[in-house]
C-alpha positions as CSV (number, residue, x, y, z in Angstrom):
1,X,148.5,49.8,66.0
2,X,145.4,47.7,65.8
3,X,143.7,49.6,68.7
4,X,144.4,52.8,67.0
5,X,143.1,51.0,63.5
6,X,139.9,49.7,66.0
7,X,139.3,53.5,67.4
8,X,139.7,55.1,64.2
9,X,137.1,52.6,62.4
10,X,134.9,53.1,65.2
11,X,134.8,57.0,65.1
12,X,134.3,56.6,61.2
13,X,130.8,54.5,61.7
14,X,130.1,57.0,64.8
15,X,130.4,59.8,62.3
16,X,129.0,58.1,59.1
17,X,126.0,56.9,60.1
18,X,122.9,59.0,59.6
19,X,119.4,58.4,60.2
20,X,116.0,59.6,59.4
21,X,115.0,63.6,59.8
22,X,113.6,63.8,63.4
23,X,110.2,65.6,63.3
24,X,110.1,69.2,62.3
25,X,109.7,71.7,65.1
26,X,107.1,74.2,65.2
27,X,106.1,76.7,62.8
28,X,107.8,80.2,63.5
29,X,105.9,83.2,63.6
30,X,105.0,85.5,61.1
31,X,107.1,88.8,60.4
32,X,108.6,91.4,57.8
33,X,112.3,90.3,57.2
34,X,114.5,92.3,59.6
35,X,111.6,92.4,62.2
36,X,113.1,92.8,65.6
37,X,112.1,93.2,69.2
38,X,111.7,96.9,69.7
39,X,109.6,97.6,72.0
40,X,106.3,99.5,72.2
41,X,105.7,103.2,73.8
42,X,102.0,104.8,74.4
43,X,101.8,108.5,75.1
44,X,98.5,109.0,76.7
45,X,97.2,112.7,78.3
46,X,94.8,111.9,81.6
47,X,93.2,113.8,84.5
48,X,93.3,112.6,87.8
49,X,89.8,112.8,89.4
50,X,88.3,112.7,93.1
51,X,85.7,110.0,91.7
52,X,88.6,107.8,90.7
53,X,90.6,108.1,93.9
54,X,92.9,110.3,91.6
55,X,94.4,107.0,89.4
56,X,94.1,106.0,85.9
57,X,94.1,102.4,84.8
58,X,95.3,102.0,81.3
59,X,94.8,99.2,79.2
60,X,97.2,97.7,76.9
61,X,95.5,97.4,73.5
62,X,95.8,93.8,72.9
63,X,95.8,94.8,69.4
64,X,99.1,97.0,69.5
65,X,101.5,95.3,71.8
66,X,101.4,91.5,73.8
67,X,102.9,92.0,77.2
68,X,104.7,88.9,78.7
69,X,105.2,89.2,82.1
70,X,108.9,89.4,82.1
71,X,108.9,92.2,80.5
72,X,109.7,95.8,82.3
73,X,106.9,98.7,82.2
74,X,108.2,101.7,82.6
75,X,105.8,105.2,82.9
76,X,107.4,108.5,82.3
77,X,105.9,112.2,83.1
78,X,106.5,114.9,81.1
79,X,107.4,117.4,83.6
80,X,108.4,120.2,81.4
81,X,108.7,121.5,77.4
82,X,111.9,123.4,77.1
83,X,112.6,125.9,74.3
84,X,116.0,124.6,72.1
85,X,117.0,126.5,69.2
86,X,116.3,122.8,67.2
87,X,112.4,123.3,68.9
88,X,110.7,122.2,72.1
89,X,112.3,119.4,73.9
90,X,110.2,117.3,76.4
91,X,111.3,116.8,79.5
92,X,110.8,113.1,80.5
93,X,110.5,112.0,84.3
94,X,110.4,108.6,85.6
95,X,108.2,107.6,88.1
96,X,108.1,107.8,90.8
97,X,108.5,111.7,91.1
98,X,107.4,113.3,93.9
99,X,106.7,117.4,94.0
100,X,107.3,118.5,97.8
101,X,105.3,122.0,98.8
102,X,106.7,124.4,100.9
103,X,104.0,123.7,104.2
104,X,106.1,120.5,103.8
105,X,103.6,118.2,101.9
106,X,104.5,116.1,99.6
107,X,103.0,114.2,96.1
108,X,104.0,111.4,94.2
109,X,102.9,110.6,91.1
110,X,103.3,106.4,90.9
111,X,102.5,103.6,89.0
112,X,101.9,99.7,89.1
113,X,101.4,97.2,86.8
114,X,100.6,93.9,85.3
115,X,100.6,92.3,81.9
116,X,97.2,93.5,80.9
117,X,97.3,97.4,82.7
118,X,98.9,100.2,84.1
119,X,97.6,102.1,87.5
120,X,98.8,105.3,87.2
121,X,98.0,107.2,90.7
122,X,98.5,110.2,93.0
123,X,100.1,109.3,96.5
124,X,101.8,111.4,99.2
125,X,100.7,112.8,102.3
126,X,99.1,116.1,101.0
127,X,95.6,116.3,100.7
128,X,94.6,115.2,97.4
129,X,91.5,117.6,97.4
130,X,93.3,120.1,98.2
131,X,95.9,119.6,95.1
132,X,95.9,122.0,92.5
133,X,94.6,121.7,88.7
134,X,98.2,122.1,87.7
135,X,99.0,118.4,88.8
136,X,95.7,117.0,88.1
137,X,94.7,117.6,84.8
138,X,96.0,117.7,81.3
139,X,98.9,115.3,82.6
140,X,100.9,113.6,79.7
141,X,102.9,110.2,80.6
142,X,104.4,107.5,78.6
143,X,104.4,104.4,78.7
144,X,107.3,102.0,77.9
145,X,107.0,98.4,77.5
146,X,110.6,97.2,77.1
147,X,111.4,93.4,75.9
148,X,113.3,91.5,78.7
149,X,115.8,90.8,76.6
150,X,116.8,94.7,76.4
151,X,116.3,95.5,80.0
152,X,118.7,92.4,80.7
153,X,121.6,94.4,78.4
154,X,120.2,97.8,79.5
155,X,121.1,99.1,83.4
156,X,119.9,103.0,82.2
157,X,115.8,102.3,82.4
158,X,114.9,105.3,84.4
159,X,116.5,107.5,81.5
160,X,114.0,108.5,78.8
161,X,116.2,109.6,76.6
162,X,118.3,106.3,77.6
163,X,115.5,104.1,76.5
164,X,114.7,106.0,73.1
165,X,118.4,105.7,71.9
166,X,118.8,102.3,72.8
167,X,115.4,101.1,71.3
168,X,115.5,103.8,68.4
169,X,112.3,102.0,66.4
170,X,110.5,101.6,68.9
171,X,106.5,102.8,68.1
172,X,104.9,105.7,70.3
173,X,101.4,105.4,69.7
174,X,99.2,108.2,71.1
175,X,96.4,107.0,72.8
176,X,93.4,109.5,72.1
């Protein structure tokens, strides 16, 4: 009896005694209540040109989005508008997608990145010069930066529409 007596007294100071507040962590950053990670999404329309070996480096605005380096960048090309009775529906392809021609060439369109940029760039073993307008100019892709801690829950990435409905506030921002 007087060991449990002992062990119970003993747990009572253990839990009774209280000390002063540690220090106070760091200050958390600023937000709108509800504010979440939702990723960020830039459309932007480029030509690929002889005089830029037929890539495009885009910048991420450091004023829209911060990129960590964990984070997944995904580019998308929009391949096709289809007619629906609702309206046009893009038609979102991931990249890499390559177009093969019937003398058996082939192009890719590809990408790589870093924190700061996306290369977005014509590859294949066609003759770049020789490439029609059709794949050079006017050629609208978009850019997905999704939060690590999405991709990590998320398997579907090279789905467009996959992305959207998962991250359904994310911001498209048209780049001009």
């Amino acid at each position: 009896m007087k060991k449990l007596s002992l062990l119970l007294a003993i747990i009572f100071v253990v839990l009774s005694c209280e000390g002063d507040r540690g220090p106070q962590g760091p200050q958390g950053l600023d937000g709108e209540p509800g504010d979440a990670i939702i990723g960020t999404i830039f459309e932007i329309e480029i030509d690929f040109l002889a005089q830029d070996d037929y890539s495009f480096i885009f910048e991420f605005p450091p004023n829209e989005v911060e990129v960590f380096e964990s984070d997944i960048v995904k580019v998308y090309l929009l391949e096709d508008t289809i007619n629906d009775p609702s309206g046009p529906v893009d038609v979102w392809t991931p990249l890499p997608n390559s177009f093969f021609f019937n003398d058996g060439n082939q192009l890719v369109y590809n990408y790589n990145h870093t924190f700061f940029d996306v290369n977005i760039f014509l590859d294949g073993n066609i003759d770049l010069n020789a490439v029609s307008n059709d794949f050079l100019t006017n050629q609208v892709f978009r850019i997905a930066i999704i939060p690590a801690d999405f991709a990590e829950s998320n398997e579907d990435l090279n789905s467009y529409e996959s992305v959207m409905q998962a991250m359904p506030d994310a911001k498209v921002l048209k780049v001009q």
